[in-house]
C-alpha positions in Angstrom: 51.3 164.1 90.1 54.7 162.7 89.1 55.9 164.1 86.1 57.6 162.2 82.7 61.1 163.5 84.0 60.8 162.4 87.8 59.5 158.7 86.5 62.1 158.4 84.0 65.2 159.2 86.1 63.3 157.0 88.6 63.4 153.9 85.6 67.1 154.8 85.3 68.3 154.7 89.0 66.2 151.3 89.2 68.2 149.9 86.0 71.5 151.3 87.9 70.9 149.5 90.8 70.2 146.1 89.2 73.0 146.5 87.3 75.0 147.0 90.4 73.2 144.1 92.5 73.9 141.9 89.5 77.8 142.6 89.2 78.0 142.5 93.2 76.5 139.2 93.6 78.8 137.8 90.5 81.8 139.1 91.9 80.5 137.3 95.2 80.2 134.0 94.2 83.7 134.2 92.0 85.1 134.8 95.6 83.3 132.1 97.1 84.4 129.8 94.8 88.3 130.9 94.4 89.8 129.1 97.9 87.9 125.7 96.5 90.1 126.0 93.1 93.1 127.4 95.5 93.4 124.0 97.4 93.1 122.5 93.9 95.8 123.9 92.7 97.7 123.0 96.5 97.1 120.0 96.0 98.0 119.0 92.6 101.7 121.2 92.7 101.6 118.8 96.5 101.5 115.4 94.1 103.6 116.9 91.5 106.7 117.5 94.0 106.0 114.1 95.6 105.7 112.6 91.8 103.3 109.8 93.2 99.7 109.8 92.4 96.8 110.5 95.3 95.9 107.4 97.1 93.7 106.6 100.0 94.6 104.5 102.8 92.7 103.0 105.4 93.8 102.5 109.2 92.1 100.8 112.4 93.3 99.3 115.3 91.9 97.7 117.9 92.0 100.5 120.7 94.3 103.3 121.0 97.4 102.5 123.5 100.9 103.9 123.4 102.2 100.5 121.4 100.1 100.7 118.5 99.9 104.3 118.0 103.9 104.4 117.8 103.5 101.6 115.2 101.1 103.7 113.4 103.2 106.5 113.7 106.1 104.7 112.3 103.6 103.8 108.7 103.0 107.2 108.4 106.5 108.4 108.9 108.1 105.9 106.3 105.2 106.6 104.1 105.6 110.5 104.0 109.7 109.7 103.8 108.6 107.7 100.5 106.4 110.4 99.2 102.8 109.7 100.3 102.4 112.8 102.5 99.1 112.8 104.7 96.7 115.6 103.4 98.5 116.4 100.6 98.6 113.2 98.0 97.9 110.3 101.0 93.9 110.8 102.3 94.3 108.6 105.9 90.9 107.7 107.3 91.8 106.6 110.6 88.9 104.7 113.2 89.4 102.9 116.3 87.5 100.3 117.6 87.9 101.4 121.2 89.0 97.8 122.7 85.1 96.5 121.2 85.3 93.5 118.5 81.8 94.5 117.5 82.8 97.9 116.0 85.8 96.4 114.8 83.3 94.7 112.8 81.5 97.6 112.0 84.6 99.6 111.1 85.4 96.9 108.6 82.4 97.0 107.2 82.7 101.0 106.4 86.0 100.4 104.8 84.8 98.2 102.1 82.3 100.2 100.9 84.5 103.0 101.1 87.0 101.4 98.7 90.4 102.8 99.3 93.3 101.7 98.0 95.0 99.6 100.6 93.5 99.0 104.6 95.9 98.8 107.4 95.0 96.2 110.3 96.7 97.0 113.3 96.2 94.5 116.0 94.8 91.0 115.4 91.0 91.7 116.3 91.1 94.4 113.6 92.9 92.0 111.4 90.3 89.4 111.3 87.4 91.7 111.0 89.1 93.3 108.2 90.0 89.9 106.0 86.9 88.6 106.8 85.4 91.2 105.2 87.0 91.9 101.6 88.4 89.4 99.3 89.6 92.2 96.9 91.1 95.7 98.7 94.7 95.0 99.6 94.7 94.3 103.5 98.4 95.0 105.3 97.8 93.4 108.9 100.6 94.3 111.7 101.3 94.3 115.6 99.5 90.3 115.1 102.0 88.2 117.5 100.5 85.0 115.8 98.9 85.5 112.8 98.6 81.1 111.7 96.4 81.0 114.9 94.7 84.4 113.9 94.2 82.4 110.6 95.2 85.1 108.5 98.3 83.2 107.0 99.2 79.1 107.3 101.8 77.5 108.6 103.7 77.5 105.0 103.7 81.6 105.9 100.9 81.7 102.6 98.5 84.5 103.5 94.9 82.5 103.2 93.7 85.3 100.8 95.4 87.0 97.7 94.6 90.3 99.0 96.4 89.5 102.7 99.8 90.4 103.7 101.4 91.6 106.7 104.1 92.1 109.5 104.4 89.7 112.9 106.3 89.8 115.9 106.7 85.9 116.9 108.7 86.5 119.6 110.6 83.5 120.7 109.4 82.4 123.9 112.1 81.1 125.4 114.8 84.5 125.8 111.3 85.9 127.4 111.4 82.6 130.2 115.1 83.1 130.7 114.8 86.6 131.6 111.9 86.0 133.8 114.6 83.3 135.6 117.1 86.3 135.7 115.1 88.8 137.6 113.5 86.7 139.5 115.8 83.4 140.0 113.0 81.7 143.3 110.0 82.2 140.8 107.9 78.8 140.4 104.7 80.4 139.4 104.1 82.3 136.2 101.0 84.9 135.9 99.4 85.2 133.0 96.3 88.2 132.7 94.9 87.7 129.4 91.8 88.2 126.7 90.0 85.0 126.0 88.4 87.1 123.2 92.1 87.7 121.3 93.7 84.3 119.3 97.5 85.8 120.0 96.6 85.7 123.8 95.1 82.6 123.7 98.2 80.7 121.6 100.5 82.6 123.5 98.6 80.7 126.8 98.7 77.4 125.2 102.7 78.2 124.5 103.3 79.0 128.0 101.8 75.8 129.4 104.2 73.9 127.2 107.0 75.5 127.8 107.6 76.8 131.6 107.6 73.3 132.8 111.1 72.6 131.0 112.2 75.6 132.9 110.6 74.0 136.4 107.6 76.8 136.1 104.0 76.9 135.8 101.6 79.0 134.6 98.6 80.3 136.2 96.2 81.6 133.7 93.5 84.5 134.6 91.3 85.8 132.1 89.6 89.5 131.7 87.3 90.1 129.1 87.4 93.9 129.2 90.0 96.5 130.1 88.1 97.1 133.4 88.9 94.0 134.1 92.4 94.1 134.3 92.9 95.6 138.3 90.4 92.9 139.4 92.0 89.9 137.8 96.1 90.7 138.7 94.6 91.1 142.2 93.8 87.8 142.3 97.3 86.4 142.1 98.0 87.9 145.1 99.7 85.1 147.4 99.9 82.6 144.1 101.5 84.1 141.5 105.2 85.0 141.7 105.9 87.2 138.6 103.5 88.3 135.8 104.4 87.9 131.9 102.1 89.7 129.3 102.9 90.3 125.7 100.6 92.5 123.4 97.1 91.6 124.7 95.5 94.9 124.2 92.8 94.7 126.9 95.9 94.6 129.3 97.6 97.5 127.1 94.4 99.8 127.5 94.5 99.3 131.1 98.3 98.6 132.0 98.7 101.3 134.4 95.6 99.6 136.8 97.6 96.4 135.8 100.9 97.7 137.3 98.7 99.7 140.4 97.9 96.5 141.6 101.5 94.6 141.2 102.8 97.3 143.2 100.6 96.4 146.1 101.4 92.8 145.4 105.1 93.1 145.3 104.8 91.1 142.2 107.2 92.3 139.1 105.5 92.5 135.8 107.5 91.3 132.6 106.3 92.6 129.2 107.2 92.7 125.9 107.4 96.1 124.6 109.4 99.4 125.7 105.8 101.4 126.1 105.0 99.1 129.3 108.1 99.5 130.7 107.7 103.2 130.6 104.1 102.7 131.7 105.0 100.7 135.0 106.7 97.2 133.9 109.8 95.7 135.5 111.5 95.0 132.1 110.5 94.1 128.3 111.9 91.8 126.1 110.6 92.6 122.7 111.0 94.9 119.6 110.8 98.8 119.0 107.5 99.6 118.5 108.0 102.9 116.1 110.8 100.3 114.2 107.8 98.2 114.0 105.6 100.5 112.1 108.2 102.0 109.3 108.8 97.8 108.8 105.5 97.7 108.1 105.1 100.6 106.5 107.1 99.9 103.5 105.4 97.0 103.6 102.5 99.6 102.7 104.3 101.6 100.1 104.6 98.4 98.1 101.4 98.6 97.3 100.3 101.8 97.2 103.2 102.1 94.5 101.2 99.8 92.7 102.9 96.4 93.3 100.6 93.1 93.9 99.5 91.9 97.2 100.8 88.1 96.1 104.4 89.7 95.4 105.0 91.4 99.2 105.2 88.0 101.0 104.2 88.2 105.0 107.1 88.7 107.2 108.6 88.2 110.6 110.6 91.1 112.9 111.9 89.3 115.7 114.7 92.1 116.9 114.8 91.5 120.3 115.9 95.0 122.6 115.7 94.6 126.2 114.4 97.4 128.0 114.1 97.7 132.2 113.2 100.4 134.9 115.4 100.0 138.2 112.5 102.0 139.6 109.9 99.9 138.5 111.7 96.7 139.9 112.0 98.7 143.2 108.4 99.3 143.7 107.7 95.8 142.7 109.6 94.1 145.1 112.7 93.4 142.7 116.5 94.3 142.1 117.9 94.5 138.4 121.0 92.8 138.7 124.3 95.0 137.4 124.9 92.6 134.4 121.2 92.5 133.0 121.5 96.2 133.1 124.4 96.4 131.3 122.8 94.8 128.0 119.9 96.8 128.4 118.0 100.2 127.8 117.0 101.6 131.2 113.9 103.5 130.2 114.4 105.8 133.7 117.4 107.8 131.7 115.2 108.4 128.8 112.6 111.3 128.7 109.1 109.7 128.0 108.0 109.0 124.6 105.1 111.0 123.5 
């Protein structure tokens, strides 16, 4: 038998270790929950330094390729410089449509029902999936070569939407033809390995056929749906083609180094239009700094975030023209850089490789 003592000091230990338990699991779940009101506190003393209020920003592009991911390094950069810092007051929600038009659609479809502050279009496939979209969330569109032929502004440079803004790069075509002329003086026949499926390629065609005949040149046109694509169709110029001219077609940026692969058994030069595909392979590039390109744009971006309206940051143009070449390149596509064309230009062979 147990007696009154044994059961009572039983009761008591039992009472003890509640007590105990009770207080453990207490002081458990105030632990648990202190790193959530730590990063609180981070991140409001984060927006107080940067005295601007959390946003959230959207960005998409079209496919990631050196060229558009310097641009998109470039909007960050300028952003954080202006005080919208990534993960501390600026919440970036980045997505990439992997070089498909169909989940650039998709993509645009998340955004708007995500509702952040302002969405970032790079490319002009992510551009019009974007406006087409939303009528309402400020859309900043960039790295669009044409964007009256991507109908996303008309020819009055009047964005078609209130909510629509944005950076070009309307290069003029005719330094571009000049330059082709200079590096390779015999050439009749220009290449042209393009995206039927992107309006900037296709107006950029249509400019070409008007054009090179003024400068006693043709164009021969070969289309390429899909990155893949790309080795198969510069092959075919083989014997017809004299020189090869591309200029932000992002099927031919996703795949440039098959692109230059099969110039190099060709012995055809490549021209381009941006310092990335010059590193990547190219002859030379007549075009503008891609990072440049971005922190344009990107206080294009601040703008708005800041709180200013979409109607009041009018659509603009950067046409800064920097010529880059690769004597190396132009060796192993049957070419020599004369000594005065390197003299006004960046040779991309002294420079250690952007990143």
């Amino acid at each position: 038998m147990i007696s009154a003592t044994t059961a009572t000091t039983t009761t008591i230990s039992k009472l003890r270790l509640g007590i105990i338990t009770s207080l453990f699991t207490t002081l458990s779940l105030v632990g648990c929950s202190q790193p959530e009101s730590t990063v609180s506190a981070e991140t409001t003393t984060a927006s107080a330094e940067t005295d601007k209020p959390a946003k959230t920003l959207a960005i998409t592009q079209i496919v990631e390729h050196p060229s558009l991911d310097e641009m998109r390094r470039g909007i960050q950069d300028e952003l954080a410089d202006n005080g919208y810092v990534a993960g501390e007051n600026l919440d970036i929600n980045f997505q990439s449509a992997q070089g498909n038009t169909g989940t650039a659609g998709q993509i645009a479809k998340q955004f708007v029902g995500d509702v952040p502050d302002a969405i970032v279009a790079i490319s002009t496939p992510s551009a019009q999936s974007i406006v087409a979209s939303t009528t309402s969330i400020p859309v900043i569109y960039t790295a669009v070569s044409d964007p009256v032929a991507a109908k996303l502004i008309n020819e009055q440079n009047v964005p078609i939407q209130d909510n629509v803004t944005g950076l070009s790069s309307q290069l003029p075509l005719e330094p571009q033809i000049e330059l082709i002329k200079k590096i390779k003086p015999d050439a009749k026949t220009v290449g042209y390995v393009y995206s039927p499926g992107e309006a900037n390629s296709v107006a950029l065609l249509k400019r070409l056929q008007e054009v090179l005949p003024s400068y006693g040149l043709k164009v021969l046109d070969v289309s390429a749906n899909r990155p893949t694509d790309i080795a198969m169709a510069t092959r075919s110029l083989q014997g017809r083609a004299d020189i090869i001219y591309t200029s932000m077609d992002n099927n031919v940026a996703s795949a440039f180094e098959a692109m230059t692969a099969a110039a190099n058994e060709l012995q055809i030069p490549i021209i381009a239009s941006d310092e990335f595909s010059v590193q990547r392979g190219a002859t030379a590039a007549l075009g503008v700094n891609d990072y440049d390109f971005g922190r344009t744009t990107g206080k294009m971006v601040y703008r708005i975030l800041n709180g200013e309206a979409v109607v009041n940051v009018k659509p603009e143009i950067m046409n800064t023209l920097t010529l880059f070449v690769s004597p190396k390149n132009a060796a192993a596509q049957g070419v020599k850089l004369s000594d005065a064309l390197l003299t006004d230009a960046i040779n991309v062979d002294e420079k250690p490789k952007a990143k």
